[in-house]
C-alpha angles and dihedrals in degrees: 000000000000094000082047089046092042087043095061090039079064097056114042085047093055088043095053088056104057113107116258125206096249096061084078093059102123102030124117149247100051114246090226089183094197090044095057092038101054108103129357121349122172130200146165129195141152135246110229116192124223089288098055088257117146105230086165162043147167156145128239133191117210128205117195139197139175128209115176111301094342120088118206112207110187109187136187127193127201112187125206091248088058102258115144118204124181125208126186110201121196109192123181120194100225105224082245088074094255129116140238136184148162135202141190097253090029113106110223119321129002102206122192143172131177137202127189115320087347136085132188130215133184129182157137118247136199105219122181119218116183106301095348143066131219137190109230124186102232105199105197135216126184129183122191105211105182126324097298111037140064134171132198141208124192127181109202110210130192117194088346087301110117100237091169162008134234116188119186141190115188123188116193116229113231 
């Protein structure tokens, strides 16, 4: 009963001490998704395993366009091993100031929110891994840093358990 006890001590404490959007409030400058992502962004990241250990990196271009209240992001990934993967990514701002998005390999909903320099992004993933594919729960953080940069942080979950890392670095095209 103690290690069960103990157990559930554990998690509400680890869960009390994840960041929450609100906590950028008051940071600048603002993250505008659909502002950053009009045009031509560039960026390149890695993928870390549990352990820390890089298994992967690679660079993505990014064209963005805005219709209305909808947001196309057309990317395209090219990894350090050669392999080339495409994601559409149709992303609509709610008139309650949230986002939400699909994509071809995203399971569901994407849902989003952003505060100050700081945006939010949860999802579910298809991921292939050799001969399988696994679903994966991206949860998504962006950080605007000035006009022209961004950087990204993405733990990849399975079954609530962090398998994995992306770290990103994105430079607007002007």
């Amino acid at each position: 009963m103690k290690l069960i006890a103990g157990l559930f001590a554990a998690v509400l404490l680890l869960s009390s001490c994840s960041a929450h959007i609100e906590d950028y409030d008051d940071t600048t400058p603002d993250f505008a998704l659909f502002e950053y992502f009009d045009g031509q962004v560039e960026a390149w990241g890695m993928v870390q395993d549990y352990t820390g250990k890089q298994t992967r990196r690679f660079s993505v271009t990014i064209d963005g366009t805005i219709k209305g209240d909808s947001l196309t992001l057309d990317e395209t990934f090219l990894f350090d091993d050669g392999e080339v993967q495409k994601r559409v990514w149709q992303i609509e701002r709610n008139p309650d100031g949230t986002y939400q998005g699909t994509a071809g390999d995203v399971v569901g909903v994407a849902k989003g929110k952003s505060e100050g320099n700081a945006f939010h992004w949860v999802y579910e993933l298809e991921v292939a891994v050799g001969d399988d594919t696994y679903i994966l729960t991206m949860d998504d953080w962006l950080y605007r840093h000035d006009d022209k940069h961004l950087f990204n942080r993405t733990s990849m979950k399975k079954f609530g358990i962090e398998v994995g890392e992306v770290t990103l670095f994105f430079t607007k095209n002007q």
